[in-house]
C-alpha positions in Angstrom: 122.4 89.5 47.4 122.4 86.3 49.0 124.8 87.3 51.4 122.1 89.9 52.6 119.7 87.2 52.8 121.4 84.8 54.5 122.0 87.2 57.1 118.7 88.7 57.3 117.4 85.1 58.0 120.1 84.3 60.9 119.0 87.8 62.5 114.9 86.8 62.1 116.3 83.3 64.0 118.0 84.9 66.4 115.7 87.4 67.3 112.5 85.0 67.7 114.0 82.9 70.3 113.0 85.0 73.4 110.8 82.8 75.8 107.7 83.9 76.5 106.2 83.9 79.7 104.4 81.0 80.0 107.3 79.1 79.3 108.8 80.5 83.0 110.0 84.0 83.2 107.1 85.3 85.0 105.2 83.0 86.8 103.4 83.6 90.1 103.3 80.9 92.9 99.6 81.0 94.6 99.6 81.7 98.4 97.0 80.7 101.1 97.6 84.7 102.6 96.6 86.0 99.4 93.4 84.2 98.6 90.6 86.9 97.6 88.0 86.6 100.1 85.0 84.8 99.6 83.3 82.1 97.4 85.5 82.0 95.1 88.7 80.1 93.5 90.7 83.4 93.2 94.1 84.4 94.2 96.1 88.1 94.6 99.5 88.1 92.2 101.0 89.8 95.3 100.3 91.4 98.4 97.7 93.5 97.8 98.2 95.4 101.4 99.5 98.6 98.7 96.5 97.9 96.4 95.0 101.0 95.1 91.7 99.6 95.1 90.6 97.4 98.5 88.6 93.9 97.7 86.5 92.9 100.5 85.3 89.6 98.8 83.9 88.5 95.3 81.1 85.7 95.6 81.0 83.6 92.5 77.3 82.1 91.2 78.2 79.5 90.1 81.0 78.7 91.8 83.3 77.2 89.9 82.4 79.5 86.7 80.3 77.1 84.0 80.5 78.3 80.1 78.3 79.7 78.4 77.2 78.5 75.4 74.9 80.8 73.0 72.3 79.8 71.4 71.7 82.3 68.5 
C-alpha cells in the first residue's frame, strides 16, 4: 500500500512539470509587416496573406482601450 502511493505521487510530480506556454514554448515575436491596419495597437500572429478572412483595418475609440468599470 505505500508502495502504490509512493509511486502514484512520483508519477503526479512527474507528470505536472510540463511548461506552459507563457513560460516560452510558444511565443510570438511582433513584426512591423504584420501590424493590423489602422488606429490601433494590434499585431497579426503570422502572415496573414493565407487568412481566411481579409482585415482592412480596425479603428480603436479609445485608443489605447480604457476599462470599464460598472456601476451596478
Amino acid at each position: 500500500m505505500q508502495l502504490t502511493t509512493l509511486l502514484l505521487a512520483a508519477l503526479s510530480a512527474i507528470s505536472v512539470q510540463a511548461s506552459p506556454s507563457w513560460v516560452g514554448g510558444d511565443q510570438v515575436t511582433i513584426q512591423d509587416e504584420f501590424k493590423v491596419p489602422g488606429d490601433n495597437p494590434l499585431y497579426f500572429c503570422g502572415d496573414p496573406k493565407d487568412d481566411l478572412v481579409k482585415i482592412d483595418s480596425v479603428d480603436l475609440d479609445p485608443n489605447p482601450p480604457t476599462a470599464y468599470v460598472s456601476r451596478v
